[in-house]
C-alpha positions, 0 to 999 in steps of 0.5 A: 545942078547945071555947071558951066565955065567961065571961057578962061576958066575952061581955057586953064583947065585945058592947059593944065591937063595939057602940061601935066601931060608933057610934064608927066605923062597922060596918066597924070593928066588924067588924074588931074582931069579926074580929080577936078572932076571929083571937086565940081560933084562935091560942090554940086552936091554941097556948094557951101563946101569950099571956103570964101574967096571974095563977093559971093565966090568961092574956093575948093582946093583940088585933092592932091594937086596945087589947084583950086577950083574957084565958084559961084553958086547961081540959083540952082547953077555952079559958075566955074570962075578959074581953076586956079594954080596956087602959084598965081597972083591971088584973086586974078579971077576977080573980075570973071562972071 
C-alpha cells in the first residue's frame, strides 16, 4: 500500500522527532520515529484497525507515546492526515486532504 502525507501532517512528525530529541535525547527520538513507523505497517497491513475520527478518517494511537496517527484510506492508498499529540484541540486536522 502506497502512503503519503499530508505537508502538515509530514511537518508534525519532524517537530516531534525533533523535541523528543531536545527533550530527551536522539534515542528517544528514534524510538518515536520507530514507533510511528510500526503504526503506519499495521495500517497498511489492516486499514480498518484504528478507530473512527470523522468522515471517512481514521485514528491509531501510537505504542507508548501520546500521539495518534490520523488516516484516510484511498483506494489501494494511506493518506496521513496529522500525527496528532493528544494535547491538541480535537479534530484540528479536519479540514486536511
Amino acid at each position: 500500500m502506497n502512503t503519503s502525507f499530508n505537508p502538515a501532517a509530514k511537518q508534525e512528525f519532524a517537530a516531534a522527532a525533533g523535541w523528543y530529541a531536545d527533550q530527551a535525547g536522539s534515542l528517544r527520538a528514534t524510538d518515536f520515529r520507530n514507533e510511528v513507523l510500526r503504526s503506519l505497517k499495521l495500517i497498511a497491513e489492516h486499514p480498518n484497525l484504528g478507530s473512527p475520527a470523522g468522515s471517512k478518517t481514521r485514528s491509531l494511537v501510537v505504542h507508548r507515546y501520546p500521539y495518534s496517527v490520523i488516516y484516510r484510506i484511498e483506494e489501494n492508498s494511506l493518506r496521513v492526515l496529522a500525527i496528532a499529540n493528544h494535547s491538541r484541540r480535537p479534530g484540528y486536522w479536519a479540514g486536511r486532504w
